[in-house]
PDB file with one MODEL, atoms N, CA, C and O in Angstrom:
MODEL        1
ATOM      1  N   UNK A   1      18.891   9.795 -13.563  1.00  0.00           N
ATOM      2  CA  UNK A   1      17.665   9.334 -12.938  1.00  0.00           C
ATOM      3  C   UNK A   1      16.678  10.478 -12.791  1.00  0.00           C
ATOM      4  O   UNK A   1      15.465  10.267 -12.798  1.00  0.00           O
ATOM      5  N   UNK A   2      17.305  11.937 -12.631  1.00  0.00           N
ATOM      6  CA  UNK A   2      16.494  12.770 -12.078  1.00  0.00           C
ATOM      7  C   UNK A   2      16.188  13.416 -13.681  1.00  0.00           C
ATOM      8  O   UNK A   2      16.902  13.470 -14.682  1.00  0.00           O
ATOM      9  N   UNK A   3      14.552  13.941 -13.361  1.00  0.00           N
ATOM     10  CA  UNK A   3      13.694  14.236 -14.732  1.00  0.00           C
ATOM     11  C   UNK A   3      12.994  15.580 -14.196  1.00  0.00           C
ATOM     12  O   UNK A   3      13.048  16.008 -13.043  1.00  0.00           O
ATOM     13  N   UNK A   4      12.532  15.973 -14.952  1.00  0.00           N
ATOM     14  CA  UNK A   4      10.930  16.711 -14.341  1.00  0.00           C
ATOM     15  C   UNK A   4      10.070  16.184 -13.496  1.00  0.00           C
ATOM     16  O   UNK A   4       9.913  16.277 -12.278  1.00  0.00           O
ATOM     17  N   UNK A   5       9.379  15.442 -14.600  1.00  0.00           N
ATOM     18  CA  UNK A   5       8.393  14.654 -13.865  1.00  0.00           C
ATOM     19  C   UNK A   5       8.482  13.612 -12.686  1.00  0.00           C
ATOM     20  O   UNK A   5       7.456  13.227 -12.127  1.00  0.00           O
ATOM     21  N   UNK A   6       9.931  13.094 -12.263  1.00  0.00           N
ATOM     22  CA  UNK A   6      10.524  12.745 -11.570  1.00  0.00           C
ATOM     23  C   UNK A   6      10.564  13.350  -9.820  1.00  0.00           C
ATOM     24  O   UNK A   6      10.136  12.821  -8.795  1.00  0.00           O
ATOM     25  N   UNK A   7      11.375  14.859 -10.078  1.00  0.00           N
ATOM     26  CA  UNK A   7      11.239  15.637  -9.664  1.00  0.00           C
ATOM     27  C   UNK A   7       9.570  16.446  -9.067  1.00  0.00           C
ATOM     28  O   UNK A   7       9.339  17.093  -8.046  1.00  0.00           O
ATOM     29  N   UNK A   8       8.668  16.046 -10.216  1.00  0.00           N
ATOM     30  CA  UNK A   8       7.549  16.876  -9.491  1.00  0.00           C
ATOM     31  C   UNK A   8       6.667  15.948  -8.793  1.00  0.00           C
ATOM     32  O   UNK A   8       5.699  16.232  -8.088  1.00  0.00           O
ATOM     33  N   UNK A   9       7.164  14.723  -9.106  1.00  0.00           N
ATOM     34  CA  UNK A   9       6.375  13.293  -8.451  1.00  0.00           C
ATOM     35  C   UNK A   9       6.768  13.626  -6.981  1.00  0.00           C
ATOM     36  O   UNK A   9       6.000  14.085  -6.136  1.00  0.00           O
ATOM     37  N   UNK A  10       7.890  13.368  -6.834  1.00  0.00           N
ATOM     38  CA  UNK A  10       8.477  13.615  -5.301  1.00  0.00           C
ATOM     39  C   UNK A  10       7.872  14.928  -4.612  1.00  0.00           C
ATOM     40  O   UNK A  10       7.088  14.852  -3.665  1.00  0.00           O
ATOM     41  N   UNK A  11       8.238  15.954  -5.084  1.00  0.00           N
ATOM     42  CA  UNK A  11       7.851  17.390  -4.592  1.00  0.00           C
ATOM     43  C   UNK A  11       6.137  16.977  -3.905  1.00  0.00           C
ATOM     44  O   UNK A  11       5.813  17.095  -2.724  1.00  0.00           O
ATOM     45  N   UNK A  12       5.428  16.583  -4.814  1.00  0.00           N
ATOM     46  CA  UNK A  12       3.801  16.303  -4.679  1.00  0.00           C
ATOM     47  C   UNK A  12       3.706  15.318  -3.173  1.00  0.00           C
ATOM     48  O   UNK A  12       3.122  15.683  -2.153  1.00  0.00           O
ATOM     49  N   UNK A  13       4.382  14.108  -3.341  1.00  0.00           N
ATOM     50  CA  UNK A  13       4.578  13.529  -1.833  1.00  0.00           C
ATOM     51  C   UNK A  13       4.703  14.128  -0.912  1.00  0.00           C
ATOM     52  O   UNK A  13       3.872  14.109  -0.004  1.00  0.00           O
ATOM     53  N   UNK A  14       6.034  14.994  -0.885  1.00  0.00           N
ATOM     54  CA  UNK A  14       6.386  15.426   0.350  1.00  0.00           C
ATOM     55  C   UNK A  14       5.594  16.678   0.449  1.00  0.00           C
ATOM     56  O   UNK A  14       5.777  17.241   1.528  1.00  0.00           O
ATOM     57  N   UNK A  15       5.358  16.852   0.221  1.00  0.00           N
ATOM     58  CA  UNK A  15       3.928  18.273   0.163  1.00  0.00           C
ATOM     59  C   UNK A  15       2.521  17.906   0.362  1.00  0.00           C
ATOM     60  O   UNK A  15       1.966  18.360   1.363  1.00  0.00           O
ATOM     61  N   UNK A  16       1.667  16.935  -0.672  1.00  0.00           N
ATOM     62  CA  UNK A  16       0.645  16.447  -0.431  1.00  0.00           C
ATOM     63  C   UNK A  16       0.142  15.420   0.518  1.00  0.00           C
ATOM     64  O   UNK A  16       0.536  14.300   0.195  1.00  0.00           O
ATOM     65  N   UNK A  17      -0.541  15.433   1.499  1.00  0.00           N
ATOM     66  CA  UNK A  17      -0.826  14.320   2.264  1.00  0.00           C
ATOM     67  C   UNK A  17      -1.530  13.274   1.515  1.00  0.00           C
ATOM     68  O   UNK A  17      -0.872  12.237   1.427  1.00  0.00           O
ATOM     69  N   UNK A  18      -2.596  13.254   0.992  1.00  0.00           N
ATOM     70  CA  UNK A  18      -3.406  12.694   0.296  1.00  0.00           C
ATOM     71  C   UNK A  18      -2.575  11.409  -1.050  1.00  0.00           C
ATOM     72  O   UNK A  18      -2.760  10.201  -1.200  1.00  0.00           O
ATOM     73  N   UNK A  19      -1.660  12.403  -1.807  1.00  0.00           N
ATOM     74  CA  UNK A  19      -0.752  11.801  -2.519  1.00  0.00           C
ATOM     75  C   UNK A  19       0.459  10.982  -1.847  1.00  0.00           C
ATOM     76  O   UNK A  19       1.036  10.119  -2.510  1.00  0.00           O
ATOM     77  N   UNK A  20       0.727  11.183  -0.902  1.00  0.00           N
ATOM     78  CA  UNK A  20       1.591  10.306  -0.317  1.00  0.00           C
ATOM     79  C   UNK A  20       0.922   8.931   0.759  1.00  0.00           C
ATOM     80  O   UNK A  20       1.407   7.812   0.929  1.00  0.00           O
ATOM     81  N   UNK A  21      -0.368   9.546   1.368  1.00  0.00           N
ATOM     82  CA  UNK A  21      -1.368   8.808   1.755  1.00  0.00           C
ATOM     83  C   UNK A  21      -1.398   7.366   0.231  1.00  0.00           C
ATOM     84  O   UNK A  21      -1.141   6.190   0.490  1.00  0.00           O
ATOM     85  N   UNK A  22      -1.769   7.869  -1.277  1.00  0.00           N
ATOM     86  CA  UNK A  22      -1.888   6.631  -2.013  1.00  0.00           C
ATOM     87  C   UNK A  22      -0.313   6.338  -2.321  1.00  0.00           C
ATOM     88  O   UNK A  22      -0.200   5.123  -2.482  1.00  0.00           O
ATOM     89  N   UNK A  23       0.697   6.866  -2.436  1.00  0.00           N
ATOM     90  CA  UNK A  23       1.827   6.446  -2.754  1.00  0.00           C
ATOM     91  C   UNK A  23       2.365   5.173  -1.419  1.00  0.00           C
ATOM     92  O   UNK A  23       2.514   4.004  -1.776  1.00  0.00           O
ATOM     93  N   UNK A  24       2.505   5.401  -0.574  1.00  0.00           N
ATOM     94  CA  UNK A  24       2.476   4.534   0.237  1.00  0.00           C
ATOM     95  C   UNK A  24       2.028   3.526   0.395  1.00  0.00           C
ATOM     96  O   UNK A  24       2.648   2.525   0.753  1.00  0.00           O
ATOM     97  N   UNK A  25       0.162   3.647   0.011  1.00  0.00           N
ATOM     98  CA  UNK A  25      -0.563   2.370  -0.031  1.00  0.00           C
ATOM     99  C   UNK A  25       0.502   1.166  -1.535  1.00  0.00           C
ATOM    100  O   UNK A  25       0.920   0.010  -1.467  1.00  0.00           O
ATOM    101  N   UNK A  26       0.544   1.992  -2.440  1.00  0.00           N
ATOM    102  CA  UNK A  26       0.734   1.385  -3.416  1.00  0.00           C
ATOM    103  C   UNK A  26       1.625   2.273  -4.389  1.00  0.00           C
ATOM    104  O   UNK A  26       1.212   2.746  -5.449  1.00  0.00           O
ATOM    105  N   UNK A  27       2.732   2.410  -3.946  1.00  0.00           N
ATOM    106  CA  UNK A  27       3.959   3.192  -4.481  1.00  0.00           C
ATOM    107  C   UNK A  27       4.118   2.518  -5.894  1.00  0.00           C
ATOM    108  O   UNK A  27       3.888   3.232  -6.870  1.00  0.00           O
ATOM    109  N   UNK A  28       4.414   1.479  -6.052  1.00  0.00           N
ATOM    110  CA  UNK A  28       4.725   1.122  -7.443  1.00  0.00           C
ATOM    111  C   UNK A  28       3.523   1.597  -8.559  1.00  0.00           C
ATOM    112  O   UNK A  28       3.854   1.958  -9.688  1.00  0.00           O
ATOM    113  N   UNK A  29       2.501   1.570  -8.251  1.00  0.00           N
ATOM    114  CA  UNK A  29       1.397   1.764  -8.992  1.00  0.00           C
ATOM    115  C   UNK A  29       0.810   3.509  -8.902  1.00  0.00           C
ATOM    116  O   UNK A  29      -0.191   3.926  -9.486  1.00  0.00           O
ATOM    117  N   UNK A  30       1.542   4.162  -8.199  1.00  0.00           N
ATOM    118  CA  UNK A  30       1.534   5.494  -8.373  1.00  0.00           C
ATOM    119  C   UNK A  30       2.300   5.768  -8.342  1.00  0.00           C
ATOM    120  O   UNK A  30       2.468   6.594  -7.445  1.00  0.00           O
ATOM    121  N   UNK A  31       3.544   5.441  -9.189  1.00  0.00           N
ATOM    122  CA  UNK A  31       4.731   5.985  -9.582  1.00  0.00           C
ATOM    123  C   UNK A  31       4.334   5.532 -11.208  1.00  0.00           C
ATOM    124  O   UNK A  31       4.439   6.448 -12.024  1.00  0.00           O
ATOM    125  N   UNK A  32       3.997   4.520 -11.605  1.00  0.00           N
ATOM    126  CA  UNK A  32       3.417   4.018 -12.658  1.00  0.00           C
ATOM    127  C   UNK A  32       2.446   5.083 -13.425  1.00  0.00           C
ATOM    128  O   UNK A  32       2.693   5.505 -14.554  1.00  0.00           O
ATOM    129  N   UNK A  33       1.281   5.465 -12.634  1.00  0.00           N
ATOM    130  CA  UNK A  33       0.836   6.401 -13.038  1.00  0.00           C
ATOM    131  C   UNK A  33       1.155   7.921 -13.626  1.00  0.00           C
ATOM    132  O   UNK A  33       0.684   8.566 -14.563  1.00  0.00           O
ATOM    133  N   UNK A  34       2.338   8.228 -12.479  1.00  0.00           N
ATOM    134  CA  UNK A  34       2.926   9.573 -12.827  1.00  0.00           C
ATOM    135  C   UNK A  34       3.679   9.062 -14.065  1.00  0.00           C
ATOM    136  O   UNK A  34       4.651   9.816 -14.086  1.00  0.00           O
ATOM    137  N   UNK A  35       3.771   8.454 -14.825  1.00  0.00           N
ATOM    138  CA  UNK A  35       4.826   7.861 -16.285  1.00  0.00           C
ATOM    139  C   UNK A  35       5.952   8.012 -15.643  1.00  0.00           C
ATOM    140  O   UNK A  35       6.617   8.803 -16.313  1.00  0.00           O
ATOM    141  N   UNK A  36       6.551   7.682 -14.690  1.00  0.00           N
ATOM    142  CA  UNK A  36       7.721   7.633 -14.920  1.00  0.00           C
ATOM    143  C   UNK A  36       8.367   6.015 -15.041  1.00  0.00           C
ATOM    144  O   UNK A  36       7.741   4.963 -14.912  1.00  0.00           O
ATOM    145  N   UNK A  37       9.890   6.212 -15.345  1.00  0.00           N
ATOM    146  CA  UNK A  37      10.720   5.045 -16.062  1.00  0.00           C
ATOM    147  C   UNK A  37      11.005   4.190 -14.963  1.00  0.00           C
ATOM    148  O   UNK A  37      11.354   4.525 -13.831  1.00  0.00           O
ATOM    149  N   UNK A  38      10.771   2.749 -15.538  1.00  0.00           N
ATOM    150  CA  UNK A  38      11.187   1.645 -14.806  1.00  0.00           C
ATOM    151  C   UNK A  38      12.350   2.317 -13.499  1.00  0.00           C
ATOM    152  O   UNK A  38      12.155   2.393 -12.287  1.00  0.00           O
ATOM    153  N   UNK A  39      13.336   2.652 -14.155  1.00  0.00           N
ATOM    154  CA  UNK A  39      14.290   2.538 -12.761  1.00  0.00           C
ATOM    155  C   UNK A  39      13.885   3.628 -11.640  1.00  0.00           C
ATOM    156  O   UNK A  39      14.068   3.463 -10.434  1.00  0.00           O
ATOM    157  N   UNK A  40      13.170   5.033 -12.374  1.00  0.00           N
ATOM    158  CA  UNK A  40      12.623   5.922 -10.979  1.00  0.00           C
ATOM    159  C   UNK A  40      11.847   4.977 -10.188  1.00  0.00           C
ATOM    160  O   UNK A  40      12.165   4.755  -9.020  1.00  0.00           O
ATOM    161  N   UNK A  41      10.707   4.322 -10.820  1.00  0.00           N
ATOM    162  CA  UNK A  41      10.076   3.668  -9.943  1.00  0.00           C
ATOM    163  C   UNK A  41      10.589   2.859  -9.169  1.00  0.00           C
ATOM    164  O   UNK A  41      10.297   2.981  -7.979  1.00  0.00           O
ATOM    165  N   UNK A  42      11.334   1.987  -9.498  1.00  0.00           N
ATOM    166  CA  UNK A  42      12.085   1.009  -8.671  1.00  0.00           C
ATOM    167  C   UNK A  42      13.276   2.243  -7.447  1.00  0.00           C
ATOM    168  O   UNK A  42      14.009   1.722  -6.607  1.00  0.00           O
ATOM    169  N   UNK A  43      13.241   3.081  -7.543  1.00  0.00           N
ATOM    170  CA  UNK A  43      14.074   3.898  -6.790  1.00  0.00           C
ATOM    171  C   UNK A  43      13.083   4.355  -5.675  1.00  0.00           C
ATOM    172  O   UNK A  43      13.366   4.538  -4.491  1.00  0.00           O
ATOM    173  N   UNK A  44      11.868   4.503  -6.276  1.00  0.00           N
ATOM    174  CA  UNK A  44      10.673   5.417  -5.520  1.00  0.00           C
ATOM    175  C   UNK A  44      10.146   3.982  -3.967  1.00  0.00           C
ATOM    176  O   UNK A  44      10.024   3.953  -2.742  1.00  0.00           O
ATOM    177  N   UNK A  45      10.029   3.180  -5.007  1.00  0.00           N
ATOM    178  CA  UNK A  45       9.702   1.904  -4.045  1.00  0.00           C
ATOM    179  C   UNK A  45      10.628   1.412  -3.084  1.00  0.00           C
ATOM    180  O   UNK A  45      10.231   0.629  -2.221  1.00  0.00           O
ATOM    181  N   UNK A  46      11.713   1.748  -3.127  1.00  0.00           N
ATOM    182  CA  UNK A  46      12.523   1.831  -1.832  1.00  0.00           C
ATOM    183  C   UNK A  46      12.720   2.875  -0.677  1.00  0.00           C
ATOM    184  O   UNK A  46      13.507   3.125   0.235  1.00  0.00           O
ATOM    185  N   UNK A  47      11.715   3.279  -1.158  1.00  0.00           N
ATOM    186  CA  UNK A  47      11.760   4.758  -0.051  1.00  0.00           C
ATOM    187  C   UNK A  47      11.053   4.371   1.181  1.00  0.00           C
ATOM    188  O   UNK A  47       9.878   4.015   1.274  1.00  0.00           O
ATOM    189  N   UNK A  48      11.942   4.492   2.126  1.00  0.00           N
ATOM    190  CA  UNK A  48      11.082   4.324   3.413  1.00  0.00           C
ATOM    191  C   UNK A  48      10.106   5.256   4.122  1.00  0.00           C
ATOM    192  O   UNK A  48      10.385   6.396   4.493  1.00  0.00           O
ATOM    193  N   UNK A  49       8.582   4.466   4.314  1.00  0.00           N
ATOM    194  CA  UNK A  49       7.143   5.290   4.482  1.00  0.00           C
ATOM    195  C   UNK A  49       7.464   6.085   5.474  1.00  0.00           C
ATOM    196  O   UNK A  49       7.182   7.274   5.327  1.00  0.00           O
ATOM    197  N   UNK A  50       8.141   5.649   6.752  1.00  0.00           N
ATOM    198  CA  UNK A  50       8.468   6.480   7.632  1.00  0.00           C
ATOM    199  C   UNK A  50       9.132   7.411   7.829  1.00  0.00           C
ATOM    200  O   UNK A  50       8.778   8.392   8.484  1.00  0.00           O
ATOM    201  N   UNK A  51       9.963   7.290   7.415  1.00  0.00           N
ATOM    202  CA  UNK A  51      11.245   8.539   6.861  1.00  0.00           C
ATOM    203  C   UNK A  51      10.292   9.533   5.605  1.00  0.00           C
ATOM    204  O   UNK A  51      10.420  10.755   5.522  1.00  0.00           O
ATOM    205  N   UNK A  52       9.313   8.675   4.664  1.00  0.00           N
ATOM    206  CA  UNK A  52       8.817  10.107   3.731  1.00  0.00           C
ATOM    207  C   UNK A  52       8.156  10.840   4.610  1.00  0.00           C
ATOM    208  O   UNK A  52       8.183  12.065   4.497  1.00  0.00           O
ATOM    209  N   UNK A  53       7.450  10.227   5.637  1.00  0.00           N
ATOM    210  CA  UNK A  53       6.386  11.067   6.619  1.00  0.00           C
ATOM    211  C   UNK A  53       7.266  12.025   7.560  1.00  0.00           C
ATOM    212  O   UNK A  53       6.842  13.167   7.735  1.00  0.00           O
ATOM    213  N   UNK A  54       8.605  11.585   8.249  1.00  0.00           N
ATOM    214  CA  UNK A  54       9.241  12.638   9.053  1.00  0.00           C
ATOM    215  C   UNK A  54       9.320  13.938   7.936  1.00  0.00           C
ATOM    216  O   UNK A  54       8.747  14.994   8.205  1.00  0.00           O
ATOM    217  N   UNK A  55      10.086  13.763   6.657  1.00  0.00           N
ATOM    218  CA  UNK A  55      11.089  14.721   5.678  1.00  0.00           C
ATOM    219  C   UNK A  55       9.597  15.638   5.330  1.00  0.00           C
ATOM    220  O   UNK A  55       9.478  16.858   5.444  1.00  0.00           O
ATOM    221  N   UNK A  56       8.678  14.795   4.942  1.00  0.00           N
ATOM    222  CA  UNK A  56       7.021  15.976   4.846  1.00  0.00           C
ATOM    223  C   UNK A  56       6.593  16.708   6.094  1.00  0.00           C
ATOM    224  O   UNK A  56       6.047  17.811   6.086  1.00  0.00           O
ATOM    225  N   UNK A  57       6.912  15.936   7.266  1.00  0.00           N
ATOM    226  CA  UNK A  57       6.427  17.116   8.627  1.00  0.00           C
ATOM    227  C   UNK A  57       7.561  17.771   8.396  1.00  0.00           C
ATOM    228  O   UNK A  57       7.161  18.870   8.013  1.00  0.00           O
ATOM    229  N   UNK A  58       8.682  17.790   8.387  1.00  0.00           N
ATOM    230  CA  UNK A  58       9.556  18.731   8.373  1.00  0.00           C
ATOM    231  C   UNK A  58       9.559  19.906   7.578  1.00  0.00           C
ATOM    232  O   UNK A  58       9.693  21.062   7.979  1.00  0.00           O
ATOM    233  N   UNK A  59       9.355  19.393   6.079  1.00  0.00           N
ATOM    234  CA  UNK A  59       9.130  20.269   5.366  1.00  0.00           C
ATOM    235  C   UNK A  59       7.790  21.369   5.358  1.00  0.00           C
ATOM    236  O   UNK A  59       7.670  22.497   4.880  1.00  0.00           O
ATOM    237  N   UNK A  60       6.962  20.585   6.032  1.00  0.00           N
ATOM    238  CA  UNK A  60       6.030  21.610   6.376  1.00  0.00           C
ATOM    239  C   UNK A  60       5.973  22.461   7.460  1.00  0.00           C
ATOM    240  O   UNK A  60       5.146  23.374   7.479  1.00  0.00           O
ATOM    241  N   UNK A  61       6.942  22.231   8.593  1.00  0.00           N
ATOM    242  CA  UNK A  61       7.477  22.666   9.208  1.00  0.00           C
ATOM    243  C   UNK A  61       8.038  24.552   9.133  1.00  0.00           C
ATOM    244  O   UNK A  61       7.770  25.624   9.676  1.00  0.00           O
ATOM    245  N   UNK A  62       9.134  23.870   7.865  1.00  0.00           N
ATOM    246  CA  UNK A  62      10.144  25.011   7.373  1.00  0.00           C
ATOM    247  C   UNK A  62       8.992  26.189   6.706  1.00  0.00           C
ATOM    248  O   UNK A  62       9.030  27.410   6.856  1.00  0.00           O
ATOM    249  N   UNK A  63       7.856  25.271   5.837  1.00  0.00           N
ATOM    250  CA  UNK A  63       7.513  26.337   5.399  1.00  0.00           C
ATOM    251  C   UNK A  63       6.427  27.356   6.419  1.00  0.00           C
ATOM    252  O   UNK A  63       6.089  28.540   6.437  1.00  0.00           O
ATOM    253  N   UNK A  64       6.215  26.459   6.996  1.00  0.00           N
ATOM    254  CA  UNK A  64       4.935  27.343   8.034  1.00  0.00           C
ATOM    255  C   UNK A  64       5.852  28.462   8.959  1.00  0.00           C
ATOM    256  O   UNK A  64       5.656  29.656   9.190  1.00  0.00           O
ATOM    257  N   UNK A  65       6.786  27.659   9.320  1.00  0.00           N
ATOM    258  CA  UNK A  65       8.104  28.865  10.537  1.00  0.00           C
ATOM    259  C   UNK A  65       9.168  29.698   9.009  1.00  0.00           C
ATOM    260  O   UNK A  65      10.147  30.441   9.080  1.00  0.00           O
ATOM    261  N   UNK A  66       8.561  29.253   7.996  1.00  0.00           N
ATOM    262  CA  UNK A  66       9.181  30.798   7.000  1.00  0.00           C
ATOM    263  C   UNK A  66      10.527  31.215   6.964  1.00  0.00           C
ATOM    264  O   UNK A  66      10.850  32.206   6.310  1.00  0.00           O
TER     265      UNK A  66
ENDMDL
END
């Protein structure tokens, strides 16, 4: 399942507000965009909005406290 572009789709969420701001609105259709394959997407669209938003404060977290 796991790719590059796979991989850098996710990274961009949990990092970008803005990108996870439209992934959320419409996850299937910006997972679509990034090309990735039927089943990432269908993997991506089960991701719960709330849980991506804790794992991104967190992660921004780690990186700001270094």
């Amino acid at each position: 399942m796991s790719s590059p572009a796979f991989e850098a789709f996710l990274a961009l969420i949990y990092t970008d507000a803005a990108a996870r701001v439209r992934f959320v609105a419409d996850p299937r259709g910006e997972a679509q965009r990034a090309g990735l394959t039927p089943a990432q997407i269908e993997s991506l669209v089960a991701i719960d909005g709330r849980g991506l938003e804790l794992a991104a404060r967190s992660l921004a977290a780690k990186r700001r406290d270094g």
